[in-house]
C-alpha positions in Angstrom: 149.7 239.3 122.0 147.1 240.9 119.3 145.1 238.2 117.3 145.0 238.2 114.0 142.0 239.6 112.1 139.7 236.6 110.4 141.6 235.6 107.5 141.2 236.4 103.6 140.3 232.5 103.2 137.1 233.3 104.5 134.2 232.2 101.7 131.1 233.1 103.8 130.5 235.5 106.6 130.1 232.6 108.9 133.7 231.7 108.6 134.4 235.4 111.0 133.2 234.0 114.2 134.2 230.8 113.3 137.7 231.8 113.5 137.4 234.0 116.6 135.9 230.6 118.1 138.8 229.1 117.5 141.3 231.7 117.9 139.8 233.5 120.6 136.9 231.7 122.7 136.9 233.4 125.4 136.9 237.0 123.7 133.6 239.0 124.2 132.1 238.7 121.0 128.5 240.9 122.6 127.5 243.2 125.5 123.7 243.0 125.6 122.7 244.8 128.2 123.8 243.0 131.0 124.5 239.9 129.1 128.3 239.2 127.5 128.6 236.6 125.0 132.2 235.0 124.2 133.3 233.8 120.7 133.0 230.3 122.2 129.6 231.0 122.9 128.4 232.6 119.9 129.2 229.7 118.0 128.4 227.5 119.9 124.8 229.1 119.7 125.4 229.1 116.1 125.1 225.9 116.0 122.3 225.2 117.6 120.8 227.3 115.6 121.8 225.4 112.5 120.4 222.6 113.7 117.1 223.6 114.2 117.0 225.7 111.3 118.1 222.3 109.2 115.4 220.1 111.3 112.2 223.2 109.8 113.3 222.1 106.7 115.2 225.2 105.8 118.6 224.2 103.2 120.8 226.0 100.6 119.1 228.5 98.6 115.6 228.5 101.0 115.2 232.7 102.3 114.5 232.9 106.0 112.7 236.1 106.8 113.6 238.0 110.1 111.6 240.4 111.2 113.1 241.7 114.7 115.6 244.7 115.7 119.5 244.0 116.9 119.6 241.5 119.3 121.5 238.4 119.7 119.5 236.4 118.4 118.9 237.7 114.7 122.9 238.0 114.9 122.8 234.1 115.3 120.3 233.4 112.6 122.0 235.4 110.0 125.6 233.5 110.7 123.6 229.8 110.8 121.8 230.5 108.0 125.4 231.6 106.3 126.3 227.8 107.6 123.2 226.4 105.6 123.4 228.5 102.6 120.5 230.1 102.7 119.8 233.2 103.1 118.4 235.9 105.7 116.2 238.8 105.0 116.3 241.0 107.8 113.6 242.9 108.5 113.0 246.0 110.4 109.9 245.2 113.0 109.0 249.1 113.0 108.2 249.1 108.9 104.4 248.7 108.5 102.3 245.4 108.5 101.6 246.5 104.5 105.8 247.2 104.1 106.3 243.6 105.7 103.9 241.9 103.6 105.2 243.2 100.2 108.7 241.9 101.4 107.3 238.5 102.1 105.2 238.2 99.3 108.2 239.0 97.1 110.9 237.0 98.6 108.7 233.8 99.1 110.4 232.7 102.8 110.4 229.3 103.5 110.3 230.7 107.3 109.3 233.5 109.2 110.9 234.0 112.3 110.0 237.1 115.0 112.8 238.5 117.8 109.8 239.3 119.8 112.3 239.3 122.8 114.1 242.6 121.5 111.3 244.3 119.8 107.3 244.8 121.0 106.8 245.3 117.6 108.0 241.8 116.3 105.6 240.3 118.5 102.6 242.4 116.8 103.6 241.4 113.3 103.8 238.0 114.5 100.3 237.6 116.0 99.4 239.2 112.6 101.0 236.3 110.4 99.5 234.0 113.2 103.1 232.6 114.3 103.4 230.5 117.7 106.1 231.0 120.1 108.6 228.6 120.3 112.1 229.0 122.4 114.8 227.2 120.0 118.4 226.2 121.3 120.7 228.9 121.3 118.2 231.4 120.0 115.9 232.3 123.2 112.2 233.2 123.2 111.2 233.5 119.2 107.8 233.1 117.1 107.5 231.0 113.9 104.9 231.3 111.2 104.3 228.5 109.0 106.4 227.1 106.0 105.1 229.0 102.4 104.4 226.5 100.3 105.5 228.6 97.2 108.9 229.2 98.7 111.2 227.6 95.8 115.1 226.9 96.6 117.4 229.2 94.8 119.9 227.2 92.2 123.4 226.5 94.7 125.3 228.8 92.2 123.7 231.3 93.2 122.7 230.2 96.7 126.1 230.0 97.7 127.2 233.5 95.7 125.0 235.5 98.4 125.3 236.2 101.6 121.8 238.6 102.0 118.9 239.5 100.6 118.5 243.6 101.9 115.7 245.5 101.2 116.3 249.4 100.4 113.5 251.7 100.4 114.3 253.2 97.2 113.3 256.1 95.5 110.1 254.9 94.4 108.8 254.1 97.5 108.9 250.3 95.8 111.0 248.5 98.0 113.7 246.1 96.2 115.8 243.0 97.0 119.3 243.9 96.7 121.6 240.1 96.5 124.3 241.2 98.7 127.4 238.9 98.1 129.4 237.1 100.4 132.7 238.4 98.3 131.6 241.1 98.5 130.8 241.5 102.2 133.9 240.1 103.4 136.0 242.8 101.4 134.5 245.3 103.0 135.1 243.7 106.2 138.5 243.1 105.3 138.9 246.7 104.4 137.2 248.3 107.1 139.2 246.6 110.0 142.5 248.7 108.4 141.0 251.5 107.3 139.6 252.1 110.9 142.4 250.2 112.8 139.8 248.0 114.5 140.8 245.2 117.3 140.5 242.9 120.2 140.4 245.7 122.1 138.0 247.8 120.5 133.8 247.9 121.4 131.7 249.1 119.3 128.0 250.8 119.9 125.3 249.0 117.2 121.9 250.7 116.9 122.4 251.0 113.4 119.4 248.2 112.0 121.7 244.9 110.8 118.1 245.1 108.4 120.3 247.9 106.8 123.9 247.5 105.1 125.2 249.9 107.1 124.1 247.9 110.6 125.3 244.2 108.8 128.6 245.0 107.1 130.0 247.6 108.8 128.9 247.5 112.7 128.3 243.8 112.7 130.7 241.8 110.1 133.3 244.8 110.1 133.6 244.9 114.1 134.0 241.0 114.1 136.3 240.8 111.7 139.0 242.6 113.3 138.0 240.7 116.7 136.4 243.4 118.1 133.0 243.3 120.5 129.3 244.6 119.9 127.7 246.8 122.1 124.3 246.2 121.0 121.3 247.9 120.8 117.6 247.2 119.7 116.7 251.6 119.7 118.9 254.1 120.2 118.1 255.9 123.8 120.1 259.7 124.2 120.7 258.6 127.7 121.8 255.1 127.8 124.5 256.2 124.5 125.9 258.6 126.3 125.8 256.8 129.9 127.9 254.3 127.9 130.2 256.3 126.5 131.3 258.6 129.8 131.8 254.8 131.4 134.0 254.0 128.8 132.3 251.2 127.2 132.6 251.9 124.0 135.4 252.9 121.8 133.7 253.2 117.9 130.8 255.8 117.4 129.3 255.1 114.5 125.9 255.7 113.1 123.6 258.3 111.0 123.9 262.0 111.4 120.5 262.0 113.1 122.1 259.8 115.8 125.0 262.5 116.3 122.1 265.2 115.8 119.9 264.1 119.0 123.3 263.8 121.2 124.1 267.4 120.3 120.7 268.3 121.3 120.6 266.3 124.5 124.1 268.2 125.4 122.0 271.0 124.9 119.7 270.6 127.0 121.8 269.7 130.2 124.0 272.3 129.4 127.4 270.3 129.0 129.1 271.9 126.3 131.4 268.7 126.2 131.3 265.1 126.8 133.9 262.7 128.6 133.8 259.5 126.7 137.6 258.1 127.7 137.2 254.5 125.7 135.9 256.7 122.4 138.6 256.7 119.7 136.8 256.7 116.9 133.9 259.2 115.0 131.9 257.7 111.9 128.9 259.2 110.3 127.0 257.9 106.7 124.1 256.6 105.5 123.1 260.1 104.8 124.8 264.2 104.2 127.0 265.6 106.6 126.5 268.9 107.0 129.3 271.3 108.3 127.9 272.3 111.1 127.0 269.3 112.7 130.1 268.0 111.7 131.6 271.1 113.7 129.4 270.5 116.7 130.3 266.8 116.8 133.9 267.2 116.9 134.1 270.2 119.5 131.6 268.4 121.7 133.7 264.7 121.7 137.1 266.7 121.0 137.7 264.2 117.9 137.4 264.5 114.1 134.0 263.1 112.9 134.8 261.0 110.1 132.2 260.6 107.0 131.8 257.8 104.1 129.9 256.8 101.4 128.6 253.5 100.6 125.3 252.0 99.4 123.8 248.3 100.1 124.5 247.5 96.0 127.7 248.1 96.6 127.9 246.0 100.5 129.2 249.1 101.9 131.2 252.0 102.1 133.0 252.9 98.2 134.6 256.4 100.1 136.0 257.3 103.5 137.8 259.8 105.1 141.1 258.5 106.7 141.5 258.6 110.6 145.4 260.1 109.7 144.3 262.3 107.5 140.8 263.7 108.9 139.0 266.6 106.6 137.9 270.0 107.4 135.8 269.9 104.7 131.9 267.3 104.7 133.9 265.5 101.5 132.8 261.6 101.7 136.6 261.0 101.7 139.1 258.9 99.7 137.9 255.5 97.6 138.4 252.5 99.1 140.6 249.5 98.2 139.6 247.7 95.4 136.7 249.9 94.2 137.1 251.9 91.2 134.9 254.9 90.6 133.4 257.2 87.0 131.7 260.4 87.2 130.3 260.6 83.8 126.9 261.5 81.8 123.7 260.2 81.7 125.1 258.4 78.8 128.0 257.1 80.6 130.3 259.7 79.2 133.3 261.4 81.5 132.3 265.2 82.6 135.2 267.6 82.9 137.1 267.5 86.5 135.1 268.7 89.3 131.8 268.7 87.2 129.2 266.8 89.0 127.8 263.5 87.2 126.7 260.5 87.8 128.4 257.9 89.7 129.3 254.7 88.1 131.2 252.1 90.6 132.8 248.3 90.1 134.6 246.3 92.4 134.5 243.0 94.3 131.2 244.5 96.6 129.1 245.1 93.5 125.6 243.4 94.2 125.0 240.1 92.2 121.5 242.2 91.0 117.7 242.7 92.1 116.1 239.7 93.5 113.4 238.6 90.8 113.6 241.9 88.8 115.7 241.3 85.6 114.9 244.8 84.5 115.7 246.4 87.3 119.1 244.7 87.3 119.7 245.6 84.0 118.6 249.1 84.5 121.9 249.2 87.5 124.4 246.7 85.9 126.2 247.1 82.6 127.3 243.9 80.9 131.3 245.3 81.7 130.4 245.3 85.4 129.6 249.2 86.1 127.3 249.9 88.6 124.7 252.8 88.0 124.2 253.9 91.8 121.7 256.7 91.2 123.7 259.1 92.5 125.1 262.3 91.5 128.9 263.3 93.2 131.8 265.1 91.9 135.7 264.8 92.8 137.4 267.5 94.2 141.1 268.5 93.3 142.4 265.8 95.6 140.0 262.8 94.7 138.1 263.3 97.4 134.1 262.5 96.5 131.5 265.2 97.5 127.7 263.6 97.2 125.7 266.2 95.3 122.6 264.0 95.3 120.4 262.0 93.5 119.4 261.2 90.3 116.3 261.2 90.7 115.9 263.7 93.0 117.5 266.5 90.6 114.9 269.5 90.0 115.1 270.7 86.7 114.1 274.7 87.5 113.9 276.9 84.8 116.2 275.0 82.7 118.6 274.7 85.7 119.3 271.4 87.5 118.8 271.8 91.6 119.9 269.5 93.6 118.1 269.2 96.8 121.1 268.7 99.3 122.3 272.0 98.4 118.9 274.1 99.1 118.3 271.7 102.3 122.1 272.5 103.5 121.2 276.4 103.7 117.8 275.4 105.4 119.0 273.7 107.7 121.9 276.6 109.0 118.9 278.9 109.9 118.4 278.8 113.9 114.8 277.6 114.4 115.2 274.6 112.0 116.0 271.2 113.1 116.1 269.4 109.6 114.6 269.7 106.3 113.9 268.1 103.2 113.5 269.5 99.6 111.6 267.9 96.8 110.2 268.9 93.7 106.7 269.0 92.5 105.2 269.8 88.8 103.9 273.6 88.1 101.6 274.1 85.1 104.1 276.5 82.9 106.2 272.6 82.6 108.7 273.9 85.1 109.3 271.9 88.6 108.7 274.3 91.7 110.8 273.5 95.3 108.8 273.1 98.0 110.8 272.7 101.2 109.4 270.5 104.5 110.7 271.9 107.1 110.9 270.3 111.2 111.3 272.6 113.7 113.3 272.9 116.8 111.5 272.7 120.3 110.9 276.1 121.7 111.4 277.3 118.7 108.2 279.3 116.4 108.1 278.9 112.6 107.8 281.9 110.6 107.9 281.3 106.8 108.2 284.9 105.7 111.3 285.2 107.7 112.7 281.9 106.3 112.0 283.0 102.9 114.0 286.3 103.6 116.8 284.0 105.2 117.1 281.9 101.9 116.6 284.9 99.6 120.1 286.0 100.8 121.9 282.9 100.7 120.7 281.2 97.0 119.9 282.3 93.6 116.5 282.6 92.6 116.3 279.4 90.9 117.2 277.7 93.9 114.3 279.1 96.5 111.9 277.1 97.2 108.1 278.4 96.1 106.7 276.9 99.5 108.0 276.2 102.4 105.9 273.4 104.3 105.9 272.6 108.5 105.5 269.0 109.4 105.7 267.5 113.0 108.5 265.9 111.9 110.5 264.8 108.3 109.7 260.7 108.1 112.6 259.1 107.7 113.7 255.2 106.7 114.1 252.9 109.6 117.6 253.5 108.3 117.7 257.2 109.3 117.0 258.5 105.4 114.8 260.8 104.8 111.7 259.5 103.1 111.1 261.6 100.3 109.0 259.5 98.8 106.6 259.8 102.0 106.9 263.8 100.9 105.8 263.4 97.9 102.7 261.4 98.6 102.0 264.2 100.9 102.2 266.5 98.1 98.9 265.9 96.9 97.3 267.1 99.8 98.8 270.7 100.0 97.1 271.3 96.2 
């Protein structure tokens, strides 16, 4: 007989495995690699963890700071630190030793731990910070760095309000500390488990960073929730994903369009025009556009819709998704989500006509509790009624269904016409020789903004900008072209899977 998903009593995102332990102990909670882990285990491991956290002196309100890739371990810290009250910052071991220090510096940890097990990388930054190896019980080989003496205790208020502290990249290359709730996280895992149908019976592939919303709420908390297993991953290898998936290990996809982008290729290249995964039953692409032709690629190569959302860490998760019985031909974000309510209005906070894009204003139970230490950021996002500014600009089509236009701050104002970049990279990215692109805009001296457009290339393939310029000429309005059209090795990108535009724009100065 089916178990029954973790209940709505749930008060911190702890209390998921907890009642898979008890409900379920023998379940398989995590395939890593050739390790399973039960419920009964996990727990148990849990803890232990506990414990030892509790003996370093960490307690309710203290940040522990992660810095590691997926692995069983960090997924055992973040659920004993739940236990605690304290909470984890997650931290992606490939960011840069300067990226890792401003995170630490900010968020004061009163420990630093390192998965240097799972991730090479871990290890370096740990030998940086001068942290010892210890092997805890039930967390495996890790390295510790000493206590900061700065680190001050949150109030419990608001110590036991949130779950996570997530760093996004942000637009201004600044990275900030989002207060992810535990309401607000176990919504979404309430709401994800019926909106995707997931159970005992389902497995589900996590590469996606748990340092990133998209890894925590909806691969790791989501999956749990509905009693479902992990078939986890530190870095996403072409070979080993789909290996898994022809075995019939895993039955949920899920992860950026990148991810989908590098199968397709890999297809490509061994010249199988279709792929024999008999566990997969379920497509999911976000954290980023879908475009319609990958979206058409994806679902002739698995034979299967390729569903889309969108969702953003202020928000601890997905605000849109398409529905798996009513999948869309179209690259909409799909339908809003239960308890979420949504405005498309001005810059000030005004309603635009039907259809008109605008500004997306969101509240609901997974609305962030605000910016760690940054009141003016905070205020900035949240309006006193609860509306959440997410920075990005969307429209609804007939239906109700959101399309992303992009965002705010990413809008080019050309010649007294507002571009937005996912449009121009969209048509970039259709021509044959390009692999991806990214748009961005950069001051001219008549006041205007000029487009300049990065472009990656495919292998094999030469670049030509003439003919690229004569392929774009055809397909947009002046306005819309961009004035250069720049090769790079290859578009950076978040640890995430965004593209770092940011990282463009820095590299702007150069090409003047």
């Amino acid at each position: 007989m089916p178990q029954e998903p973790a209940a709505d009593i749930n008060t911190r995102i702890s209390d998921i495995p907890r009642h898979w332990a008890s409900r379920a102990p023998d379940a398989i909670a995590v395939q890593e690699g050739e390790r399973t882990v039960t419920f009964g285990q996990l727990w148990e491991g849990i803890g232990l963890a506990r414990e030892y956290l509790a003996a370093q002196g960490v307690g309710t309100g203290d940040r522990v700071m992660i810095i590691g890739e997926n692995c069983l371990a960090l997924i055992t810290l973040v659920f004993a630190l739940s236990e605690l009250g304290a909470w984890p910052v997650v931290t992606n071991a490939r960011l840069t030793p300067r990226e890792i220090e401003e995170i630490r510096a900010h968020c004061r940890p009163r420990l630093m731990l390192f998965t240097l097990a799972a991730s090479p990388d871990a290890l370096r930054h740990g030998l940086l910070y001068r942290a010892r190896e210890i092997t805890p019980p039930g967390l495996g080989p890790l390295m510790g760095a000493d206590v900061d003496q700065h680190s001050e205790p949150e109030p419990e208020a608001l110590a036991r309000d949130v779950a996570a502290l997530i760093y996004t990249s942000g637009t201004t290359g600044q990275p900030k500390g989002v207060m992810v709730t535990h309401r607000g996280l176990l919504h979404y895992a309430r709401v994800t488990v019926e909106s995707r149908g997931i159970g005992p019976g389902d497995c589900a592939y996590a590469v996606m960073p748990m340092s990133h919303i998209f890894g925590l709420a909806t691969l790791l908390l989501a999956t749990l929730q509905g009693g479902g297993s992990l078939y986890l991953v530190a870095r996403f290898n072409v070979n080993d994903a789909c290996a898994a998936l022809q075995r019939g290990a895993i039955s949920i996809l899920q992860g950026v369009p990148a991810m989908f982008s590098r199968i397709l290729a890999h297809l490509a290249r061994q010249g199988t025009p279709t792929l024999r995964a008999p566990r997969l039953r379920y497509l999911y692409t976000g954290g980023g556009p879908l475009e319609p032709a990958l979206k058409r690629n994806v679902e002739a190569v698995f034979g299967q819709p390729l569903h889309h959302g969108y969702g953003m860490t202020e928000y601890a998760g997905s605000l849109f998704i398409t529905r798996p019985d009513r999948p869309r031909d179209d690259c909409a974000a799909g339908e809003i989500v239960e308890g979420a309510a949504l405005r498309v209005v001005t810059s000030d906070g005004n309603p635009v006509p039907p259809g008109t894009p605008g500004e997306l204003w969101v509240k609901g139970p997974g609305v962030m509790r605000g910016y760690y230490r940054a009141p003016e950021q905070t205020a900035e996002a949240l309006r006193p009624d609860g509306w959440l500014n997410t920075g990005d600009i969307g429209r609804l089509g007939p239906d109700g269904a959101l399309f992303i236009v992009g965002r705010t701050r990413d809008l080019i104002i050309r010649s007294g016409f507002s571009v937005y970049p996912i449009e121009v990279e969209s048509v970039i990215n259709t021509h044959p020789t390009v692999r991806i692109s990214a748009v961005v805009g950069h001051p001219a001296e008549d006041g205007n903004e000029e487009i300049v457009a990065f472009v990656e290339i495919r292998e094999g393939e030469t670049f030509d900008a003439d003919t690229l310029h004569s392929y774009l000429a055809e397909r947009l309005s002046p306005y819309k072209r961009p004035a250069r059209i720049v090769r790079v090795a290859a578009i950076p990108t978040t640890a995430s899977g965004k593209l770092h535009k940011h990282q463009l724009r820095g590299m702007m100065a150069e090409l003047v």
